[in-house]
C-alpha positions as CSV (number, residue, x, y, z in Angstrom):
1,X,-2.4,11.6,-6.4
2,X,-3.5,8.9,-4.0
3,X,0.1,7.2,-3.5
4,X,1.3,11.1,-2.9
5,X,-1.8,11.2,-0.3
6,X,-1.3,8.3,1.4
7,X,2.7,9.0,1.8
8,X,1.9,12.2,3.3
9,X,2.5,11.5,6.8
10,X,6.0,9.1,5.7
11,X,7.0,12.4,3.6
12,X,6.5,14.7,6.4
13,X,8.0,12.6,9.0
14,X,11.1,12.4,7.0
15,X,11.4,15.8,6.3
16,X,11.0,16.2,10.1
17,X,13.3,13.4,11.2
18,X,16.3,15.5,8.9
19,X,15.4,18.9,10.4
20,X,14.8,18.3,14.0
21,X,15.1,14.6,15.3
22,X,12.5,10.9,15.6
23,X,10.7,12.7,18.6
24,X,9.9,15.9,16.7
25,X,8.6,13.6,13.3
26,X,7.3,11.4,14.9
27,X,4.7,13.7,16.5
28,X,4.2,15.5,12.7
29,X,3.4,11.7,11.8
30,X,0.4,11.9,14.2
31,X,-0.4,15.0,13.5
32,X,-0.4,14.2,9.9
33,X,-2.3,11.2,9.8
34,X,-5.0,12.5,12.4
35,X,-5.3,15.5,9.5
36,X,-5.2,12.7,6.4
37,X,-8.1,11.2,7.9
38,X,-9.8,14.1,8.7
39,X,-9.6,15.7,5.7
40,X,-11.2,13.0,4.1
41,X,-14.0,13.6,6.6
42,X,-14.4,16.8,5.8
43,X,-14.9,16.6,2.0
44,X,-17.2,13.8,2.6
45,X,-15.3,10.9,1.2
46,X,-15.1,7.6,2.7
47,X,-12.2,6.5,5.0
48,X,-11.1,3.0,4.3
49,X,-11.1,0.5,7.2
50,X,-7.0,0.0,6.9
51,X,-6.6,3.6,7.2
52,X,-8.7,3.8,10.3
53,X,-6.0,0.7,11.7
54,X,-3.3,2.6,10.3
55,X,-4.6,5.7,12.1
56,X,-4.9,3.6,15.4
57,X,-1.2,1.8,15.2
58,X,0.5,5.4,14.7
59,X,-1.3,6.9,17.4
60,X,-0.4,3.7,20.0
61,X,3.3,2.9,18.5
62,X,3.9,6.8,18.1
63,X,2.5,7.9,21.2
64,X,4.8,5.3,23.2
65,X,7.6,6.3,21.4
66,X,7.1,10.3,22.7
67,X,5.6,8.9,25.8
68,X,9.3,6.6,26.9
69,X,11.2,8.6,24.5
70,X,12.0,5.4,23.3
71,X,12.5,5.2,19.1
72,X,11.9,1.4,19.5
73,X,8.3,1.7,19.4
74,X,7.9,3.8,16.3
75,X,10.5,1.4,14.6
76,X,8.0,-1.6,15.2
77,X,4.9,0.3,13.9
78,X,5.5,-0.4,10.3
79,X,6.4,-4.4,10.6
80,X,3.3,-4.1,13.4
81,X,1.0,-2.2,10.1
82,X,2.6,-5.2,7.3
83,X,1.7,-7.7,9.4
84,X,-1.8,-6.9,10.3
85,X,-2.3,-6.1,6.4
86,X,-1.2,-10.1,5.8
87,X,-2.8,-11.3,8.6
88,X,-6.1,-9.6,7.5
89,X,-5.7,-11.3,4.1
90,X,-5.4,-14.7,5.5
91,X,-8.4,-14.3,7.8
92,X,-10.4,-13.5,4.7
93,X,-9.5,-16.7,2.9
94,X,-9.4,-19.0,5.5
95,X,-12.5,-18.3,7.6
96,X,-14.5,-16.6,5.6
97,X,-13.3,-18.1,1.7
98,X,-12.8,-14.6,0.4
99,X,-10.1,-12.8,-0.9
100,X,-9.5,-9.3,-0.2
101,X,-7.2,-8.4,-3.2
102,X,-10.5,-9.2,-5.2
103,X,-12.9,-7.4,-3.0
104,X,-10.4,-4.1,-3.2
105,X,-10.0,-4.4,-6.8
106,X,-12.6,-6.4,-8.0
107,X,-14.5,-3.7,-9.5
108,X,-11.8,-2.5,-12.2
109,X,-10.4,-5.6,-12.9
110,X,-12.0,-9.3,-14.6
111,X,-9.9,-12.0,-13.5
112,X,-10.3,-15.6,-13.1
113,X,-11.0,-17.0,-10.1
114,X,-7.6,-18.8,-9.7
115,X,-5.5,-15.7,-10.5
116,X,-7.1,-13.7,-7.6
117,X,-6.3,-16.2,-5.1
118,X,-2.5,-15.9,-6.2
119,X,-2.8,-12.2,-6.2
120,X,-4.3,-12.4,-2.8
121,X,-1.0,-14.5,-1.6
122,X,0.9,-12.6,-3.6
123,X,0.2,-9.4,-1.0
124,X,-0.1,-11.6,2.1
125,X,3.5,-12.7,1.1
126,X,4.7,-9.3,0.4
127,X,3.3,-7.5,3.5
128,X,5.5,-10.3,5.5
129,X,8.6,-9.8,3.2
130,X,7.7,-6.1,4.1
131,X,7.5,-6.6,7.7
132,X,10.7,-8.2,8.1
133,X,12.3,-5.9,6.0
134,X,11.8,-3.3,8.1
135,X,12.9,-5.3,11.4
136,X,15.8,-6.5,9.8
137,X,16.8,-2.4,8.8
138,X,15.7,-1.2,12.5
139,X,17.7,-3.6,14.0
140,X,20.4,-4.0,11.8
141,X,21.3,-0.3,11.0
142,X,21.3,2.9,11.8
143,X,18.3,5.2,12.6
144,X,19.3,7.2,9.8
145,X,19.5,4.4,7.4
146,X,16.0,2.9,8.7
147,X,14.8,6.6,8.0
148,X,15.9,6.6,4.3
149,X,14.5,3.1,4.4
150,X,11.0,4.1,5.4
151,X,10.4,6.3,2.6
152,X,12.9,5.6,-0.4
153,X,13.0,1.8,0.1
154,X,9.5,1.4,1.1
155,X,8.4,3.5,-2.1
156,X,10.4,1.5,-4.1
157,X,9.8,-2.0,-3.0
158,X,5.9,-1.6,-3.2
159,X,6.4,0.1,-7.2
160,X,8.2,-2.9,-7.7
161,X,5.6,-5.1,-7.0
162,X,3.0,-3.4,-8.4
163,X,4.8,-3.1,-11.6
164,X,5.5,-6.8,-11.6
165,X,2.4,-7.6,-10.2
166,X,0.5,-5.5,-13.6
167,X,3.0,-7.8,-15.5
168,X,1.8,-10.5,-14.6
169,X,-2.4,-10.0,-14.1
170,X,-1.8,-8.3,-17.7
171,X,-1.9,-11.9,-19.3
172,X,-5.2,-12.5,-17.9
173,X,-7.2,-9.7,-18.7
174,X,-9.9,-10.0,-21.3
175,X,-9.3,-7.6,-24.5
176,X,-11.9,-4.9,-25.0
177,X,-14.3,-6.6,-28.1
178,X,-15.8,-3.2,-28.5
179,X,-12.7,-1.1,-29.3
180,X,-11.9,-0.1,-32.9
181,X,-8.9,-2.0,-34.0
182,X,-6.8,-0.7,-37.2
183,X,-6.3,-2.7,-39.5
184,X,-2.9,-2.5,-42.3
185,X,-3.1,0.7,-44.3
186,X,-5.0,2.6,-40.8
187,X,-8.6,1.5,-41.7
188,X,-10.7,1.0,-38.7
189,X,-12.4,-2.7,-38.1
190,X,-15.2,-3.4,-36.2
191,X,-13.6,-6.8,-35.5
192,X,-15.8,-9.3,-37.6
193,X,-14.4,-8.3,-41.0
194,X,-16.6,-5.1,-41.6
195,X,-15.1,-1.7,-42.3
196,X,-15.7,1.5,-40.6
């Protein structure tokens, strides 16, 4: 439900960009994000700092786009968005010795030390490969390739990751000592060679 949230102004504006044209979506893109982010307000939940940024850059990169009429601008607000994200990570861990990733997701997830600072490059390195992407697709093709792009190849970059990147931290979790674990013939152990 959160991945469906947060691609609620990329859904609309795509549905918008095949009805009407960029102007018209990218308007229902600010509209869409201004009502994201106030919906949260309204049902008391907290807004996270990138979705304030993100807020901000589609206001500015959208609002030049209507402004000129000029499609450039909303092209350049997702490689603008990707590289802020890295950049952010990399100002974390070189001036102040922290990594993000582990701040974010510290709280569900044990890892060891070393792991979150490759998880942390990990992102910085796929927000880049993100932000180029997206250049390369403006620049190199259509606007209704770049479109398609924004939502299918977006979505399916970042499940690609995230699938590989649960692959991966999955070797490095810690087993749950408390859980039950069946033993041949379905009895239950408690782990140190008493039955349940």
């Amino acid at each position: 439900m959160k991945l469906l949230f947060d691609l609620f102004p990329i859904i609309l504006f795509f549905v918008a960009y095949k009805l009407v044209d960029i102007y018209a979506a990218t308007a229902v893109a600010i509209i869409a994000s201004f009502a994201q982010i106030g919906w949260l307000k309204l049902r008391g939940k907290a807004v996270e700092p990138m979705q304030w940024i993100g807020l901000v850059i589609i206001a500015v990169f959208g609002g030049l786009t209507l402004l000129w009429q000029d499609e450039t601008f909303i092209k350049w607000k997702p490689t603008v968005l990707y590289g802020l994200f890295a950049l952010v990570l990399a100002g974390g861990r070189l001036f102040f010795g922290r990594d993000l990733i582990r701040a974010v997701m510290g709280s569900q997830l044990s890892l060891p030390d070393p792991v979150w600072r490759s998880l942390n490059l990990a992102w910085m390195g796929f927000f880049v490969l993100m932000a180029v992407a997206n250049i390369v697709v403006a620049y190199g093709f259509s606007t209704d390739t770049w479109v398609n792009f924004k939502l299918f190849g977006t979505l399916g970059l970042t499940l690609a990751f995230v699938i590989l990147q649960g692959l991966w931290i999955g070797r490095y979790l810690d087993p749950d000592d408390d859980a039950p674990k069946v033993e041949a013939g379905g009895v239950e152990s408690d782990g140190a060679g008493g039955r349940k």
